[in-house]
Backbone and ligand atoms as CSV (ligand in chain L), in Angstrom:
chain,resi,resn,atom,element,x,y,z
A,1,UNK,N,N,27.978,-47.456,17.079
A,1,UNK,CA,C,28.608,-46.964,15.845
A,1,UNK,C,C,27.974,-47.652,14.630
A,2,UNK,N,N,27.358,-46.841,13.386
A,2,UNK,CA,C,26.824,-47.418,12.441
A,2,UNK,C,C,28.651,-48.245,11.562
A,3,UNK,N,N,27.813,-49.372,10.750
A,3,UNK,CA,C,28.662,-49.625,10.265
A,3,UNK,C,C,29.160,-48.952,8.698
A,4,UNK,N,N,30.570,-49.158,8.507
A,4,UNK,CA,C,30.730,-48.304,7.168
A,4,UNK,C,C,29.773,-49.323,5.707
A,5,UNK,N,N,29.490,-48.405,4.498
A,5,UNK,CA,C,28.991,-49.533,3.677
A,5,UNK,C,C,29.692,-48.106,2.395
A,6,UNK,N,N,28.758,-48.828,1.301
A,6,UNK,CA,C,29.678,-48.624,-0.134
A,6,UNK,C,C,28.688,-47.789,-0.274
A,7,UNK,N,N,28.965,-46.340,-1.318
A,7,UNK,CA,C,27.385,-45.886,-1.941
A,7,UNK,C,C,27.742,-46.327,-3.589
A,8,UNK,N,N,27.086,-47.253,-4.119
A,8,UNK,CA,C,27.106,-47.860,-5.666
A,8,UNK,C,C,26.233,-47.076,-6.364
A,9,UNK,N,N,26.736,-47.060,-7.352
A,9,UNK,CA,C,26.150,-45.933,-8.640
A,9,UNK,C,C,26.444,-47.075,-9.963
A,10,UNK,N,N,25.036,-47.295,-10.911
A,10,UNK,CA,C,25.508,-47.919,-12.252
A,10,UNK,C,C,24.653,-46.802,-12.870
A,11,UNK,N,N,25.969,-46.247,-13.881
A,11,UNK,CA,C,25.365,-45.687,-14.744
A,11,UNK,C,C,25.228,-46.100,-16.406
A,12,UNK,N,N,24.220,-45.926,-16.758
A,12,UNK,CA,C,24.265,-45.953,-18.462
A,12,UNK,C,C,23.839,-44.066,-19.527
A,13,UNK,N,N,24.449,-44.391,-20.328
A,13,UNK,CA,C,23.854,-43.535,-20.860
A,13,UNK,C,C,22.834,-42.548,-20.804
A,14,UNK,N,N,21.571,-43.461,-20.505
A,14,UNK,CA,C,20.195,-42.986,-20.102
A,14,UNK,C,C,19.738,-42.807,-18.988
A,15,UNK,N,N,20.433,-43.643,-17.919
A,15,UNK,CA,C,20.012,-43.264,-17.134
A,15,UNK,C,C,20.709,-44.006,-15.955
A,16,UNK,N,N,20.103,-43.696,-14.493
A,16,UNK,CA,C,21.335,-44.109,-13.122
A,16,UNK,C,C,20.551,-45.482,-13.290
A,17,UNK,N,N,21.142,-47.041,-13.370
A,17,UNK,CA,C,20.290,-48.180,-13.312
A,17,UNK,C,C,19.808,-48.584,-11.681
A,18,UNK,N,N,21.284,-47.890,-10.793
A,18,UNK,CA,C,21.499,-48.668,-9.359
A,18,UNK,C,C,22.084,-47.464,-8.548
A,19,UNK,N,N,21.192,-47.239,-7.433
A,19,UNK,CA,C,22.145,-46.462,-6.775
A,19,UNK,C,C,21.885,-46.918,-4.910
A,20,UNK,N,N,22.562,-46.980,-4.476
A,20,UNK,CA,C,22.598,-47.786,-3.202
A,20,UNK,C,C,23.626,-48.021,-2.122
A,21,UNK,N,N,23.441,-47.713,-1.078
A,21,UNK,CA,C,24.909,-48.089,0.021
A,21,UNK,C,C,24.438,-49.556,0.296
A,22,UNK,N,N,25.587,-50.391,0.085
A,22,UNK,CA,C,25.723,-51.641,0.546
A,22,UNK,C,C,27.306,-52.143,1.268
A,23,UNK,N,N,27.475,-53.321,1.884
A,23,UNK,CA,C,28.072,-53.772,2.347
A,23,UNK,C,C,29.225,-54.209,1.701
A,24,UNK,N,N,28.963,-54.699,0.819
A,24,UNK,CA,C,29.951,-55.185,-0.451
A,24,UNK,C,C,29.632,-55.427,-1.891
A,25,UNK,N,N,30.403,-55.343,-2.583
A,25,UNK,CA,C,29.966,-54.952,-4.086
A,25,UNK,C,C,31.516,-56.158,-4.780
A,26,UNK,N,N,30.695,-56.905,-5.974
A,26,UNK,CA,C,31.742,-58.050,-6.538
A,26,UNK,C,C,31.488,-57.985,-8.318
A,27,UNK,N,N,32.254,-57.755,-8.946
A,27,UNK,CA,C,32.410,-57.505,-10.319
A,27,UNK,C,C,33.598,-58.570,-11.338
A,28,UNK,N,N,33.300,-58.271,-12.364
A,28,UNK,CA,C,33.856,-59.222,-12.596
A,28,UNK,C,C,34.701,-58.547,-14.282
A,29,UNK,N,N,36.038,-57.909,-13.604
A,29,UNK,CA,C,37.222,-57.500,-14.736
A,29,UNK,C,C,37.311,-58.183,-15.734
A,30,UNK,N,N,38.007,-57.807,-16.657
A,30,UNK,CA,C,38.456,-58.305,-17.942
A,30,UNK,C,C,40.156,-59.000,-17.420
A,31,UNK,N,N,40.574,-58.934,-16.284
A,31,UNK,CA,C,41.543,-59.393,-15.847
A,31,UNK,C,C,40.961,-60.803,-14.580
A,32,UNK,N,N,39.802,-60.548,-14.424
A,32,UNK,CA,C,39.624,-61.489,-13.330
A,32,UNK,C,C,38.061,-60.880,-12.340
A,33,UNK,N,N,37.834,-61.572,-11.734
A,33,UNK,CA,C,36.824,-61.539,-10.255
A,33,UNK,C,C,37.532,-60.659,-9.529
A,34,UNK,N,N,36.785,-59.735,-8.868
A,34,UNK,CA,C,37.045,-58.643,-7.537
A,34,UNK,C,C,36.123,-58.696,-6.539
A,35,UNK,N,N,35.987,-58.631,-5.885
A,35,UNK,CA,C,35.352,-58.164,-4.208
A,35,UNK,C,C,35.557,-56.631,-3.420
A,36,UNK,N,N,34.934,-55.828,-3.136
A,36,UNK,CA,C,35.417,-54.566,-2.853
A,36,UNK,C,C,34.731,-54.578,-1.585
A,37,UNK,N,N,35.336,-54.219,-0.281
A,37,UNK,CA,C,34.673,-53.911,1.047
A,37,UNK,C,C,34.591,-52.634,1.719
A,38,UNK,N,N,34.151,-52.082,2.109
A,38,UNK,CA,C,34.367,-50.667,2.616
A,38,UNK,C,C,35.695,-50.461,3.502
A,39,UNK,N,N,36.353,-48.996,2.936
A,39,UNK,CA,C,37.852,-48.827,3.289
A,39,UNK,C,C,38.442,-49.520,2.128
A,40,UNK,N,N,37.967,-50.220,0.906
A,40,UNK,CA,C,39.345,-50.915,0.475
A,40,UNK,C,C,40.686,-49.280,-0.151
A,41,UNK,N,N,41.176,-49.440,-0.958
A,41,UNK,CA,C,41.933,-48.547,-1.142
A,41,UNK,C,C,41.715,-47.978,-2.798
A,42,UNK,N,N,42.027,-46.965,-3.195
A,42,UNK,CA,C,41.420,-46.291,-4.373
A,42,UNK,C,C,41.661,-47.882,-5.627
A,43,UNK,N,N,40.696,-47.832,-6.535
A,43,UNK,CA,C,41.155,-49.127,-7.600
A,43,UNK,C,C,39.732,-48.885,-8.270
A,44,UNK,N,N,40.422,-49.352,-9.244
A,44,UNK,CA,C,39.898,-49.192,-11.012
A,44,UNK,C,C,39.786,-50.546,-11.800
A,45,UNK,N,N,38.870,-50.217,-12.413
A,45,UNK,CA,C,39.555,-51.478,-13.058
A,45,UNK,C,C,38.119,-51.580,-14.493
A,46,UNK,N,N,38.358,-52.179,-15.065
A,46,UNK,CA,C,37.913,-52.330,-17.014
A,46,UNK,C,C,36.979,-53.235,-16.610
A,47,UNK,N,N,35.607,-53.347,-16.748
A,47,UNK,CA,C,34.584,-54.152,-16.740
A,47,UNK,C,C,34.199,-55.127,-17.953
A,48,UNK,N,N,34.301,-56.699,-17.578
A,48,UNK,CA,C,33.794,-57.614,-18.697
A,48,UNK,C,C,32.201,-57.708,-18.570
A,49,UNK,N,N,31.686,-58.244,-19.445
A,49,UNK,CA,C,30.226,-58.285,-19.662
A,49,UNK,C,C,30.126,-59.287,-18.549
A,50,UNK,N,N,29.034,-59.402,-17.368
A,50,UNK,CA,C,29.236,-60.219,-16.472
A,50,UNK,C,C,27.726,-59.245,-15.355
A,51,UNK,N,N,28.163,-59.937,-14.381
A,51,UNK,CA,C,27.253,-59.534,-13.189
A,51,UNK,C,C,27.871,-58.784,-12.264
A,52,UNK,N,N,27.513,-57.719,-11.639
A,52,UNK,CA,C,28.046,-56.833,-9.961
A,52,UNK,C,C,27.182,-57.405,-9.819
A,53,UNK,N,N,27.719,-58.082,-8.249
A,53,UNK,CA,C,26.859,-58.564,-7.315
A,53,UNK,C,C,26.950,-57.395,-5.787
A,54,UNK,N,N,25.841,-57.262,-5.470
A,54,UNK,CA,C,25.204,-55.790,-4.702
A,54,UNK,C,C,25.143,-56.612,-3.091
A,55,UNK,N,N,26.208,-56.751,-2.299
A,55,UNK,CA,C,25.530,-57.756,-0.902
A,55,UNK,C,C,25.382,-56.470,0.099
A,56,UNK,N,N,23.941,-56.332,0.257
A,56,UNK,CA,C,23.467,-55.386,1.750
A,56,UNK,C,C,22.556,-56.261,2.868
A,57,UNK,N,N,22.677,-55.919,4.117
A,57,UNK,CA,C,22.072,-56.600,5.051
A,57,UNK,C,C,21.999,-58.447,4.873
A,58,UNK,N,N,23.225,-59.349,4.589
A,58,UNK,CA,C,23.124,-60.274,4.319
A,58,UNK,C,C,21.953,-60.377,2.794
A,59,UNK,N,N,21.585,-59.636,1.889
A,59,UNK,CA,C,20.883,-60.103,0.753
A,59,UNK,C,C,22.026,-59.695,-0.360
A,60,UNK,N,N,21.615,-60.377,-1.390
A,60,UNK,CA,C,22.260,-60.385,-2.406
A,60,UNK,C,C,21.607,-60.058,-3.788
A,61,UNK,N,N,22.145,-58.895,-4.381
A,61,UNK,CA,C,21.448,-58.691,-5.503
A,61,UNK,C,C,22.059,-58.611,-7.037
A,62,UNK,N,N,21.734,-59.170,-7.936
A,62,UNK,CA,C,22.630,-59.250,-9.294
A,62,UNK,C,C,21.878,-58.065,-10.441
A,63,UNK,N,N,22.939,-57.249,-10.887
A,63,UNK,CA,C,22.831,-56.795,-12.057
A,63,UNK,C,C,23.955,-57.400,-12.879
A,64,UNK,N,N,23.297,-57.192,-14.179
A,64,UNK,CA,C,23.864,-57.334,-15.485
A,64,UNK,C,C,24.303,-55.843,-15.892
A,65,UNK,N,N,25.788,-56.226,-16.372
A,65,UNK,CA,C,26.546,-54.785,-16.956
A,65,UNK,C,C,27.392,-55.810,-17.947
A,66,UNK,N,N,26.785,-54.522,-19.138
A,66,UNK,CA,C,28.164,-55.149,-20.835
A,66,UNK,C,C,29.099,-54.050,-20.738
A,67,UNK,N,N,29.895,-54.689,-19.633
A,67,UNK,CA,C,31.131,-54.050,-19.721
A,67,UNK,C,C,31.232,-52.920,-19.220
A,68,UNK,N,N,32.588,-51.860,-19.340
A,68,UNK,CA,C,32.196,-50.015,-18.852
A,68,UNK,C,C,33.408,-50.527,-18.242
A,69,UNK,N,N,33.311,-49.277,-16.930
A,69,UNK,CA,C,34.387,-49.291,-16.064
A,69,UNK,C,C,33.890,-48.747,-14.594
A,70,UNK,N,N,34.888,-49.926,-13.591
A,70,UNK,CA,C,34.331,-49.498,-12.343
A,70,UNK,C,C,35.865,-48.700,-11.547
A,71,UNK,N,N,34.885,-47.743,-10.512
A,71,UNK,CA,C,36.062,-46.994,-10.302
A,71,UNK,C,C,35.741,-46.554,-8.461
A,72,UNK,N,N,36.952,-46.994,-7.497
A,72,UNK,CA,C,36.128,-46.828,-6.280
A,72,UNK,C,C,37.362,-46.145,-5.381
A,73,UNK,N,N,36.336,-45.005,-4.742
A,73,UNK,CA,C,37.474,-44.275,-3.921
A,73,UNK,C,C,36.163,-43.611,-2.824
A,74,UNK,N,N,36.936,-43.514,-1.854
A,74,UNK,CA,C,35.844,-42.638,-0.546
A,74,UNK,C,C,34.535,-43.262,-0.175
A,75,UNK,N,N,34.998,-44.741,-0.300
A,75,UNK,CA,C,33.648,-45.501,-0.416
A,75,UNK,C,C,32.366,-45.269,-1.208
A,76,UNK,N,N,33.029,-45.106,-2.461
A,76,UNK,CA,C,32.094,-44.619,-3.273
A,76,UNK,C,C,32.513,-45.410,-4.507
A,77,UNK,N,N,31.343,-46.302,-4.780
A,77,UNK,CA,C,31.593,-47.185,-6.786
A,77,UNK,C,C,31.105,-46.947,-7.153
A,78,UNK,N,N,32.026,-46.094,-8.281
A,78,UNK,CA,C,31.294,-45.844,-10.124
A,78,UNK,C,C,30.932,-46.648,-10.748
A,79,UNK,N,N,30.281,-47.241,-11.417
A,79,UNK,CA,C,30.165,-48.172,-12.629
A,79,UNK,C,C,29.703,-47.538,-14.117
A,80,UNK,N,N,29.935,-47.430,-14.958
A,80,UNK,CA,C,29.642,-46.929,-15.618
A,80,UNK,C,C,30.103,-47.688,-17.085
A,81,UNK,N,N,28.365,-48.076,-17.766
A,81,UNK,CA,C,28.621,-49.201,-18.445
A,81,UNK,C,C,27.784,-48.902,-19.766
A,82,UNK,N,N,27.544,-49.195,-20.779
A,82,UNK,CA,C,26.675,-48.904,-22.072
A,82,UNK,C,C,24.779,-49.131,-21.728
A,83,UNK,N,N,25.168,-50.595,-21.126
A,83,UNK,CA,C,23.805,-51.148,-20.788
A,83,UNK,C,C,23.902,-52.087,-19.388
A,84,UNK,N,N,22.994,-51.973,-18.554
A,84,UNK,CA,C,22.808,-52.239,-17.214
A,84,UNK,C,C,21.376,-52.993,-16.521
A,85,UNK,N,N,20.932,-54.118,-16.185
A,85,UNK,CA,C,19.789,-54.009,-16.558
A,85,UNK,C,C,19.723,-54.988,-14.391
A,86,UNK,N,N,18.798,-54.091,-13.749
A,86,UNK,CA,C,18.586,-54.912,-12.629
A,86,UNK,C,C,18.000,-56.762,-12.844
A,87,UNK,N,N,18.360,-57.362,-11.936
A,87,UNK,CA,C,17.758,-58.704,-12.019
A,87,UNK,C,C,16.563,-59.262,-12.463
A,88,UNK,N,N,15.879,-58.083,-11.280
A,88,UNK,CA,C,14.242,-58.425,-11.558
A,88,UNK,C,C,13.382,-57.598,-12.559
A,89,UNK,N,N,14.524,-56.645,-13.373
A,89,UNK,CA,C,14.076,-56.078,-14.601
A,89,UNK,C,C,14.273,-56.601,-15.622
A,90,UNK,N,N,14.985,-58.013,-15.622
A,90,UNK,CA,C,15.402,-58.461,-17.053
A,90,UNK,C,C,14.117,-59.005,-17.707
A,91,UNK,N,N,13.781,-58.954,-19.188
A,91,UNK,CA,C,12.989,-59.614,-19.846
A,91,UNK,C,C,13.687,-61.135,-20.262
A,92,UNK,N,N,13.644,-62.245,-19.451
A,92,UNK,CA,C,13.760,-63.426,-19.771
A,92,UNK,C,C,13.920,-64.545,-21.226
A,93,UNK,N,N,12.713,-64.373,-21.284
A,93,UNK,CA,C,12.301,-64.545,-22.931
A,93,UNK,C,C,12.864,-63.831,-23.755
A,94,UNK,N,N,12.792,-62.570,-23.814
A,94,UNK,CA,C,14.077,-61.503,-24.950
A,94,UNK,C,C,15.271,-62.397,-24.778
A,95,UNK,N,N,16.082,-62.389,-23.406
A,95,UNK,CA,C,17.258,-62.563,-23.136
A,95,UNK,C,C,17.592,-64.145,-23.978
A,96,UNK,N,N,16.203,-65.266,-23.469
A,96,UNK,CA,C,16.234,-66.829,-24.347
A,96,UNK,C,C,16.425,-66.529,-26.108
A,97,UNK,N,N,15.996,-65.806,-26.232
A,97,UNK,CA,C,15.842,-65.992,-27.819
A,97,UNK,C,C,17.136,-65.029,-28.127
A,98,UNK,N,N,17.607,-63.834,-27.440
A,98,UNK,CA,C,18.672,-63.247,-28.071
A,98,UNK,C,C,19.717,-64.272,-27.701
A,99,UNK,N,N,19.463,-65.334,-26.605
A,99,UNK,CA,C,20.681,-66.511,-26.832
A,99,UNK,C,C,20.694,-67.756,-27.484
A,100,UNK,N,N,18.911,-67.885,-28.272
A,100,UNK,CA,C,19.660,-68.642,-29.624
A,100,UNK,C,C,19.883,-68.379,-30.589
A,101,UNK,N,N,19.298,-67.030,-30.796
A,101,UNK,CA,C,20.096,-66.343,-32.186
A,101,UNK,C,C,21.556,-66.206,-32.239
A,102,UNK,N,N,21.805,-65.960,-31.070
A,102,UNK,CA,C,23.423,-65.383,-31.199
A,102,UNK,C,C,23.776,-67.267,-31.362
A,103,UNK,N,N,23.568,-68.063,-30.730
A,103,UNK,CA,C,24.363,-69.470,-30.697
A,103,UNK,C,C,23.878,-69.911,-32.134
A,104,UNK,N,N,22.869,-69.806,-33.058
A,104,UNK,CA,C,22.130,-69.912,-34.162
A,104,UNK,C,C,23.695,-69.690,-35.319
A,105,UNK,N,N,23.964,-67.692,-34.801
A,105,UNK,CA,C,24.912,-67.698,-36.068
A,105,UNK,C,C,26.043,-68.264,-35.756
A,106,UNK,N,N,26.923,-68.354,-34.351
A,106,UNK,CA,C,27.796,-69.010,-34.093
A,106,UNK,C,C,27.808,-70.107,-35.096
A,107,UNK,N,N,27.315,-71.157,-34.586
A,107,UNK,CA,C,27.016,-72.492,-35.295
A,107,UNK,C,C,27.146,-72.197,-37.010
A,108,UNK,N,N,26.788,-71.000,-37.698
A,108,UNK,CA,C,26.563,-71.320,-38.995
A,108,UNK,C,C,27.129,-70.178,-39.680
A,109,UNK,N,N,28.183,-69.631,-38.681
A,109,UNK,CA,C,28.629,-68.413,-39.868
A,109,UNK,C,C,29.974,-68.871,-40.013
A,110,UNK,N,N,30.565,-67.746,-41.562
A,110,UNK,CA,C,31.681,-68.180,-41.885
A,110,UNK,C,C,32.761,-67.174,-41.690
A,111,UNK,N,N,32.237,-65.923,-41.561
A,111,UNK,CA,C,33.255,-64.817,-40.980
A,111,UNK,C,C,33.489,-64.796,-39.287
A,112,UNK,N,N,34.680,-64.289,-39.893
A,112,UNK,CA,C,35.408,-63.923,-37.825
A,112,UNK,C,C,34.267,-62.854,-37.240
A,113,UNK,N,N,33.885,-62.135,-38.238
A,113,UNK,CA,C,33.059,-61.312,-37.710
A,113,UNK,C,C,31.698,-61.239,-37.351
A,114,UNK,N,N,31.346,-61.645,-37.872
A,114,UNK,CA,C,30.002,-62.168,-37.302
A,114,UNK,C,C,30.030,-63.342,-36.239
A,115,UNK,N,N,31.118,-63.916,-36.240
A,115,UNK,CA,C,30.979,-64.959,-34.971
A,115,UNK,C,C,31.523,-64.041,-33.932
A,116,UNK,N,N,32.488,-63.385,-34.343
A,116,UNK,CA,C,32.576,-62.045,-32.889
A,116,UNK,C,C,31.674,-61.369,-32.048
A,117,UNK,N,N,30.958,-61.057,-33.151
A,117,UNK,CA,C,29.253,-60.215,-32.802
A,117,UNK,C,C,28.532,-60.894,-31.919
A,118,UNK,N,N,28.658,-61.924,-32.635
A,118,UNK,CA,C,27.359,-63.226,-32.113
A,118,UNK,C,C,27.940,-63.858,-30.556
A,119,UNK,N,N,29.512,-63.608,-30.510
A,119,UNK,CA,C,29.858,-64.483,-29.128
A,119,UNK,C,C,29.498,-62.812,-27.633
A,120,UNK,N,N,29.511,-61.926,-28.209
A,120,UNK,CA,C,29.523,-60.611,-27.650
A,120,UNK,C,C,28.065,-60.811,-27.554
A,121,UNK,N,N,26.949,-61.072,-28.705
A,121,UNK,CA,C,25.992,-60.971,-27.928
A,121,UNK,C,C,25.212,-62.154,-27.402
A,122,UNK,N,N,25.966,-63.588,-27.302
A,122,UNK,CA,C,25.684,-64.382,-26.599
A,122,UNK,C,C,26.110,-63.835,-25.028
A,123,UNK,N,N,27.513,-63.603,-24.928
A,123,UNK,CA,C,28.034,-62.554,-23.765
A,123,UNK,C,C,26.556,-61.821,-22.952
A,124,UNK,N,N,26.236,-61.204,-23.252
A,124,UNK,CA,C,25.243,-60.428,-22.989
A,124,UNK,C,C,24.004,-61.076,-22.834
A,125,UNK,N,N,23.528,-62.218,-23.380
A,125,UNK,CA,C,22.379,-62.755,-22.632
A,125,UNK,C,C,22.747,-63.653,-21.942
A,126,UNK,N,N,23.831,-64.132,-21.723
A,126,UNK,CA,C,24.176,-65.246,-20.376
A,126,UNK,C,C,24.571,-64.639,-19.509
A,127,UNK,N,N,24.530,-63.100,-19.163
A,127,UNK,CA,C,24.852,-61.938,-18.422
A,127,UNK,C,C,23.441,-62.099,-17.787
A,128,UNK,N,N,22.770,-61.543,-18.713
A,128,UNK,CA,C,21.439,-61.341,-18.300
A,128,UNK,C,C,20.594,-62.011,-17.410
A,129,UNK,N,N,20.505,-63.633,-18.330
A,129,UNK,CA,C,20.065,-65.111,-17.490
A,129,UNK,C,C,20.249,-65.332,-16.067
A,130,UNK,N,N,21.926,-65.015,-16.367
A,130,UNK,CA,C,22.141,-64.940,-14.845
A,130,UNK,C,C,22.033,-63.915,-13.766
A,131,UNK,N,N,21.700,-63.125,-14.155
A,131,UNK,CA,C,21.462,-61.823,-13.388
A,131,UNK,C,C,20.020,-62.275,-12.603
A,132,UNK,N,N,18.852,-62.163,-13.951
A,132,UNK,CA,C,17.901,-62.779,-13.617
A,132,UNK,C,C,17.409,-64.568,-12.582
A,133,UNK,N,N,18.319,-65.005,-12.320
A,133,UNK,CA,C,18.397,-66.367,-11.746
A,133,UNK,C,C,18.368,-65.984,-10.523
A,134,UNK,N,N,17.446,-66.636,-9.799
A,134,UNK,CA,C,17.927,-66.815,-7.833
A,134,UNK,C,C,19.136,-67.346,-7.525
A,135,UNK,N,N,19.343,-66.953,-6.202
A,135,UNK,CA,C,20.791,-67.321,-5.908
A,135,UNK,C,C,21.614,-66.875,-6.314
L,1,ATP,P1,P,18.452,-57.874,-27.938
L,1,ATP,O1,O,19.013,-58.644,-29.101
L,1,ATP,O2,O,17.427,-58.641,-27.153
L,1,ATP,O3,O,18.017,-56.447,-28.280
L,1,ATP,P2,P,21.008,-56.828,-27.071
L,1,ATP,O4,O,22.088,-57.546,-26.314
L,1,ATP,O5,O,21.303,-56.534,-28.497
L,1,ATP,O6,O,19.680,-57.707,-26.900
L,1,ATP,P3,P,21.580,-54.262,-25.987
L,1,ATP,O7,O,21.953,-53.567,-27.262
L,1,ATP,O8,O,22.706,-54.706,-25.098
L,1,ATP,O9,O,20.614,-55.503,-26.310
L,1,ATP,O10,O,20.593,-53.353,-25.134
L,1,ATP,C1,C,19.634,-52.469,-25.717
L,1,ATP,C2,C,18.680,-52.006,-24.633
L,1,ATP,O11,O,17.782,-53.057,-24.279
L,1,ATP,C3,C,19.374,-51.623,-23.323
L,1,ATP,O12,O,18.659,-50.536,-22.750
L,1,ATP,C4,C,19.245,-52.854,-22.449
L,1,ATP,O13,O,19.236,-52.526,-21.067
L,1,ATP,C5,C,17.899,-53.400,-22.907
L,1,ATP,N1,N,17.813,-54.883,-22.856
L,1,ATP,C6,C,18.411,-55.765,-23.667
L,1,ATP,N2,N,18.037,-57.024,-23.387
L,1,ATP,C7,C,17.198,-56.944,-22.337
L,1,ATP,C8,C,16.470,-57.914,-21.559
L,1,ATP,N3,N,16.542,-59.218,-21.817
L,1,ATP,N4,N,15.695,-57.477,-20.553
L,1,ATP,C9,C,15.595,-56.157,-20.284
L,1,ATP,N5,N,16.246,-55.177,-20.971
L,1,ATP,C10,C,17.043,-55.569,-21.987
C-alpha cells in the first residue's frame, strides 16, 4: 500500500511558487505554529510572514511566504500568499541589505508608520534568510 501524502500548492499572484505531494507540511499562523499530516481534518487558518516547511521522503524544504492564507481539505494545501519565494531561489544579498534598511529606519524614524513598514519589511527578510539557511 502506497503511503498517503499532502498535494501543496503556493500560490502568488503571478504565479504557482510550489506544487508538490509531501508527507507533511508546517506553517506558521498569526495565532501560532501548525503541523498538518495527511488525513488531518478540514482547517484554515491566516498566514504570518514566516516559513512552510515542505517534509517529503525524510527531506526538508523551506519556503518563505508574507503571509496569505492556508487552507487544507482532501489532502490537499492551499497557500495562497502575495509573495512566495523557494529557499534555493532566494537572493541573499537583496534579502541582507533589505534587512538593514528596514533595521536602518527602525532605529531612526519618528512615525508609527514608517516603523510599521520597516518592522513588516524587516518581517520579510528574516523570512527569507531563513528560508534560505540549511537546516
Ligand atoms: P526588497 O526591498 O528587496 O524589494 P521586499 O520585501 O520589498 O524586498 P516584496 O515586495 O515582498 O519585496 O517582493 C517583491 C518581489 O520580489 C516578489 O516577487 C518577491 O518574491 C521578490 N523578492 C523579494 N525579495 C527577494 C529575495 N531576497 N530573493 C528573491 N526574490 C525576492
Amino acid at each position: 500500500m502506497t503511503e498517503k501524502t499532502i498535494h501543496i500548492k503556493i500560490i502568488t499572484p503571478e504565479k504557482i511558487v510550489y506544487e508538490d505531494d509531501a508527507d507533511a507540511v508546517y506553517a506558521k499562523g498569526i495565532s501560532g505554529s501548525f503541523g498538518i499530516l495527511p488525513d488531518h481534518i478540514p482547517f484554515m487558518s491566516v498566514l504570518d510572514i514566516g516559513i512552510v516547511k515542505v517534509e517529503k521522503s525524510g527531506q526538508g524544504e523551506k519556503i518563505s511566504v508574507m503571509g496569505g492564507t492556508f487552507q487544507f481539505k482532501n489532502n490537499e494545501a492551499i497557500i495562497l500568499t502575495e509573495a512566495a519565494e523557494r529557499g534555493t531561489d532566494i537572493d541573499t544579498a537583496r534579502a541582507k541589505l533589505a534587512k538593514e534598511r528596514a533595521e536602518a529606519i527602525i532605529g531612526s524614524s519618528e512615525t508609527i508608520k514608517d516603523i510599521k513598514t520597516a518592522n513588516a519589511a524587516l518581517a520579510r527578510a528574516m523570512a527569507r534568510l531563513k528560508a534560505a539557511s540549511k537546516g
